[in-house]
C-alpha positions in Angstrom: -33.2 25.3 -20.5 -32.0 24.3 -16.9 -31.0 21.1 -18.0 -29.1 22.3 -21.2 -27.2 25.1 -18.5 -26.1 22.1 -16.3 -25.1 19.8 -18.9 -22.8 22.7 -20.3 -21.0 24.1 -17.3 -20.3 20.1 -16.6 -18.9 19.8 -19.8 -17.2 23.2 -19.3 -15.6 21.7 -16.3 -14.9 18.4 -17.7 -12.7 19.9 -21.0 -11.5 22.5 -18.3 -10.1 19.0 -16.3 -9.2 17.5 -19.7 -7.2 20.4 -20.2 -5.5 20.8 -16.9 -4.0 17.1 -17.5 -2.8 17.8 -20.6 -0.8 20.5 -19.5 0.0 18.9 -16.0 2.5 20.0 -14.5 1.8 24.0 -14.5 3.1 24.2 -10.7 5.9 22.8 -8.5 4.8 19.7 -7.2 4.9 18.5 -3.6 6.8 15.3 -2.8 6.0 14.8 1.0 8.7 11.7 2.3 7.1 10.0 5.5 10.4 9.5 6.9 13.2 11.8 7.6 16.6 12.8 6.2 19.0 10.1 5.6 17.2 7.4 6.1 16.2 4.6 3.3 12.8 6.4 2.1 14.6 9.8 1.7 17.3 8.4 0.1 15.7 6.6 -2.4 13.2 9.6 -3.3 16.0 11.6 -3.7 18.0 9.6 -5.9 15.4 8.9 -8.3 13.3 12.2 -8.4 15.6 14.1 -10.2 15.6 11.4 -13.1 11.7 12.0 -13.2 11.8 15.4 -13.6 14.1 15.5 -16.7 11.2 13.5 -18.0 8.1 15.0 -16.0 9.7 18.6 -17.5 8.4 20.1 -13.9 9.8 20.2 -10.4 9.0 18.1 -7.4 10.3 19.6 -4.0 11.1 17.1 -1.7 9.9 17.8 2.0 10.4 15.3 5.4 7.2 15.1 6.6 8.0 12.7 10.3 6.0 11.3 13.0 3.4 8.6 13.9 5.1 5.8 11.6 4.5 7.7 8.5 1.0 8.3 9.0 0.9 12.1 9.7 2.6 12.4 5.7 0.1 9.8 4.4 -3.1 11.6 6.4 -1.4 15.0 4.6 -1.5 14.0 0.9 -4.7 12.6 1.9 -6.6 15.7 2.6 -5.2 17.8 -0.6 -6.6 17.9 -3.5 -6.6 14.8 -6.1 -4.8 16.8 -8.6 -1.4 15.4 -9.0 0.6 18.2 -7.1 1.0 16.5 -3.9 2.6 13.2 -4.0 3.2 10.4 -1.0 6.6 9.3 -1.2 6.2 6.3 1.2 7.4 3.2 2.3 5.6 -0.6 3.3 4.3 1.4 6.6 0.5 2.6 6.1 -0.4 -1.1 5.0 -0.3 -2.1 8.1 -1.9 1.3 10.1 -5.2 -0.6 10.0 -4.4 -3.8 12.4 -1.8 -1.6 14.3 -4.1 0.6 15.1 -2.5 3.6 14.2 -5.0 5.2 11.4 -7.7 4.1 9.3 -6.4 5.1 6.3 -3.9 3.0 4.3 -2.6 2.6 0.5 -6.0 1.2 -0.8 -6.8 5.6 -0.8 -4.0 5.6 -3.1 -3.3 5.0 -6.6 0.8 3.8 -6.5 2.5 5.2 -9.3 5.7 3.4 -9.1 6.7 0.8 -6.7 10.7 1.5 -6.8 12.8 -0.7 -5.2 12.8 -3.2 -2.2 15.5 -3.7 0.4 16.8 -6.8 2.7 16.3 -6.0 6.4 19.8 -6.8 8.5 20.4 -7.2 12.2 23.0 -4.5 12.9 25.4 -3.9 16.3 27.2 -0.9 17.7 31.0 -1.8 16.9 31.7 -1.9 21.0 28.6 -4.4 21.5 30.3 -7.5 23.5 29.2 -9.6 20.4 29.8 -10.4 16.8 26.9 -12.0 15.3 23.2 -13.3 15.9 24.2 -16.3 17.8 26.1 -13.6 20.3 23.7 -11.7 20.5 21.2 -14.1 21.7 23.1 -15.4 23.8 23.9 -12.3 25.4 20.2 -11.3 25.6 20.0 -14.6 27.6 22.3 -13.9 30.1 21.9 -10.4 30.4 18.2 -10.0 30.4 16.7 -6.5 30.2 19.9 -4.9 29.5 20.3 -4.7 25.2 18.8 -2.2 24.0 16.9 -2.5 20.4 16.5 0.4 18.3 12.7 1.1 16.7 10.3 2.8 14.7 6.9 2.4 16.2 4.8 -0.2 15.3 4.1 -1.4 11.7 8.2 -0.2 11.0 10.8 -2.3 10.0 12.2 -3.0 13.4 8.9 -3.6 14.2 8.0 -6.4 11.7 11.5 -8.0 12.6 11.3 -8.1 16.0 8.3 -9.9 15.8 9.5 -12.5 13.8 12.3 -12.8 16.4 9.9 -13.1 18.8 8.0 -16.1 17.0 11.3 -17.8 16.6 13.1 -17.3 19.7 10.4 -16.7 22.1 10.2 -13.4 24.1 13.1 -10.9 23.9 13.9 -9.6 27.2 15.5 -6.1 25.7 15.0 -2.9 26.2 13.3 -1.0 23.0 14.4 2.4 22.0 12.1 4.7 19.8 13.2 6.5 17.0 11.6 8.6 14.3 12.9 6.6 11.4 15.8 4.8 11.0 18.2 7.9 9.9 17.9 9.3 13.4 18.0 5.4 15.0 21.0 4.0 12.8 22.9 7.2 13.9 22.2 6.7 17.4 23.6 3.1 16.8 26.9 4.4 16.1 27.0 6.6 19.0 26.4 4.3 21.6 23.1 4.9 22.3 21.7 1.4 21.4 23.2 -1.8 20.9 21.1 -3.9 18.0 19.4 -2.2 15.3 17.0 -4.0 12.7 17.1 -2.1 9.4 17.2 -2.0 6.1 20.3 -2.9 4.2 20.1 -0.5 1.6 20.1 2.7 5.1 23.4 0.5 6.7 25.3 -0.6 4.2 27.9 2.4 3.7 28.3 2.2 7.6 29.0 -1.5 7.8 31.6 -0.7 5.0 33.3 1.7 6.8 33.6 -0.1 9.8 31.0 2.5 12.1 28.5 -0.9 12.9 28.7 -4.1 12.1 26.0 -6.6 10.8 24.8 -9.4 12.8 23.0 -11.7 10.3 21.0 -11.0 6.7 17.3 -11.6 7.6 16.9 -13.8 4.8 17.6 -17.2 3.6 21.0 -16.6 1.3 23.5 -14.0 2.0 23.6 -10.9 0.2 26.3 -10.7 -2.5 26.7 -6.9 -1.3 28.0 -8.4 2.0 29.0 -11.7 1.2 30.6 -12.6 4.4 27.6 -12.1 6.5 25.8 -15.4 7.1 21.6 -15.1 6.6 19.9 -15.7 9.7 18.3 -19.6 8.8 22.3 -20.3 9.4 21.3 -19.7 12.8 17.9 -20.6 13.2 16.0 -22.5 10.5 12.6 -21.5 12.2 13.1 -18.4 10.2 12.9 -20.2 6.8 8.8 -20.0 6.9 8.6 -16.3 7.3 11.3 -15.1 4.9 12.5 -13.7 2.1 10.7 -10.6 3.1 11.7 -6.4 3.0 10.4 -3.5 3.0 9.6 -1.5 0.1 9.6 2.0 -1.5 6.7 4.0 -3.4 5.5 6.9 -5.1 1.9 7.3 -4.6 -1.0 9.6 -5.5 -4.2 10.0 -3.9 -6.9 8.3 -5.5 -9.7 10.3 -8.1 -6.2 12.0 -9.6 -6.6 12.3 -13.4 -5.7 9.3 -15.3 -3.6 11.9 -17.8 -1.7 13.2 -14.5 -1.3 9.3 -13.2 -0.1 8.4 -16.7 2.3 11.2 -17.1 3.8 10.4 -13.5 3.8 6.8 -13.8 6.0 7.3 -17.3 8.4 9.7 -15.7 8.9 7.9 -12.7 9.3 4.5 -14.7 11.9 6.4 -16.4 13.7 7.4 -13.2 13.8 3.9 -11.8 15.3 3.0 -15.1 18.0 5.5 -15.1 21.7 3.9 -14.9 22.8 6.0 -11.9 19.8 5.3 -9.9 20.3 1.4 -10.5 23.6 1.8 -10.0 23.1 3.5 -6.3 20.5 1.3 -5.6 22.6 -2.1 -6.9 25.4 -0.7 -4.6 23.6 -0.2 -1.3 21.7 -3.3 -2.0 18.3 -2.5 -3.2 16.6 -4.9 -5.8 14.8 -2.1 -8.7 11.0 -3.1 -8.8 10.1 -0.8 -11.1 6.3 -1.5 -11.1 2.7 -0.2 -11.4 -0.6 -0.3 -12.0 -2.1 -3.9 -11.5 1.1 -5.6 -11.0 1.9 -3.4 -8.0 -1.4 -3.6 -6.2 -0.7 -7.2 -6.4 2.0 -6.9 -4.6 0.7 -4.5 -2.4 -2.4 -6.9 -1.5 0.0 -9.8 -0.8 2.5 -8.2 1.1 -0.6 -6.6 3.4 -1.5 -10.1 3.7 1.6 -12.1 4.7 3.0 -9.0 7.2 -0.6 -8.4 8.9 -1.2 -11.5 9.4 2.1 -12.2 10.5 2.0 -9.6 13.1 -1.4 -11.2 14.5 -0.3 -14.7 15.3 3.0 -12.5 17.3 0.0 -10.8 19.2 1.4 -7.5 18.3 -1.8 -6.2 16.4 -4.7 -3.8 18.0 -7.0 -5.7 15.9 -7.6 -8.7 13.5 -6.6 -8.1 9.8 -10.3 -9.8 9.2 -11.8 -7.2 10.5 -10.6 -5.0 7.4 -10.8 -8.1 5.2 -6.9 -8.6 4.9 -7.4 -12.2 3.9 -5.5 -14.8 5.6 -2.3 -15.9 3.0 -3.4 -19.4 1.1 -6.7 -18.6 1.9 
């Protein structure tokens, strides 16, 4: 008799599950962004979310959840429930928390539901800076050493991952860095004179660049982007860059993993939808965003080889707390 009680109040929780799926969503859902207003994260999660919903039939409210590099937002949707009503809305950032040292949590807790889009990074200036492109700038870092100041995230951020690569072409930068909490809040302190160079993403600059407020520097890739066709890629100036690039950041949706696979099916559909929708490719076309568009196996792919070629990137700079082996990150060709 004890055994017949337990087997039916499991399978009294299991069709009550079953059932909760089915009719998913019941509630508002949570989107927490890790990043704050106006940057590239929040502006991607925006433009899109609405386009889910129409298809989702439910409502996602979109909330800025800041600080630590994105990890306080991931370490949030981490602790609620698996259920479907609290969503990460996240960028490249918690793949590298691990050999940054800044949390020991990172995407492989979560399931990615739709990896969106992915930008170009680009060197950008304030329009006053006593330079006009990377070749300026360096040499003005050279002969005015400790003076530039360089706009940043925290570590594992865009800037971050840039400077870096700067650093393994070029040697040590002798610049001041300058902390933000995103790159909203950094690429507006840009324009105001606060700092001089900013590394971000194309996608977060480009409307500013257009309208004169900053002006680019180089392309951190190996062609020029046909969004800003003028702008020379950065191996124009320095081939050593050709063996770390193309690389960008990226943009995610994300659910913690154990959530239902009817909830993670129903999301995945309405958010493939969204990224499919003509005014979301067409904002993300014009501010320079390739669509992605991806899930399931095909984006944990490519989130296991991006963690791979960033981390260990990051290592050989000296800039991690602690060896991507020791998390088994393989090495890249290895």
């Amino acid at each position: 008799m004890k055994h017949f009680i337990v087997g039916a109040v499991s399978a009294l929780v299991l069709g009550a599950t079953s059932a909760a799926a089915a009719d998913y969503p019941t509630k508002e859902i949570q989107g927490i962004i890790q990043w704050g207003a106006g940057g590239s994260t929040d502006t991607v999660m925006r433009s899109v979310t609405p386009h889910a919903e129409d298809v989702l039939g439910g409502t996602v409210v979109l909330q800025n959840m800041t600080g630590a590099v994105g990890a306080i937002a991931l370490n949030h949707v981490a602790g609620a429930k698996a259920d479907g009503y609290t969503l990460l809305m996240g960028a490249e950032n918690p793949l590298l928390y691990k050999v940054m040292g800044l949390g020991d949590k990172d995407y492989s807790e979560f399931t990615p539901i739709n990896l969106l889009a992915r930008g170009t990074a680009v060197l950008v200036a304030n329009v006053d800076a006593p330079f006009d492109d990377y070749a300026g700038m360096m040499k003005y870092i050279a002969e005015n050493p400790g003076e530039l100041r360089l706009g940043a995230t925290g570590p594992g951020g865009l800037p971050s991952v840039i400077t870096a690569m700067m650093e393994s072409v070029e040697g040590d930068l002798d610049v001041i860095s300058v902390p933000y909490d995103g790159d909203g809040p950094a690429l507006t302190a840009l324009q105001g004179g606060a700092i001089d160079v900013m590394p971000a993403v194309l996608g977060a600059a480009i409307e500013s660049i257009r309208g004169g407020k900053m002006k680019p520097l180089a392309i951190m890739d190996v062609e020029a982007s046909d969004k800003l066709p003028d702008v020379k890629p950065v191996t124009e100036f320095n081939d050593g860059y050709s063996s770390l690039l193309p690389w960008g950041p990226f943009f995610g949706v994300f659910v913690k993993n154990g959530t239902p696979d009817d909830v993670v099916a129903k999301l995945t559909e309405a958010y493939a939808a969204g990224a499919e929708n003509a005014d979301f490719i067409s904002l993300m076309d014009g501010r320079g965003y390739t669509i992605m568009n991806i899930s399931g196996a095909e984006a944990q792919d490519f989130l296991t080889t991006w963690q791979q070629n960033t981390a260990w990137l990051l290592q050989d700079a000296g800039l991690t707390k602690a060896s991507p082996e020791k998390f088994g990150i393989a090495k890249p060709g290895e």
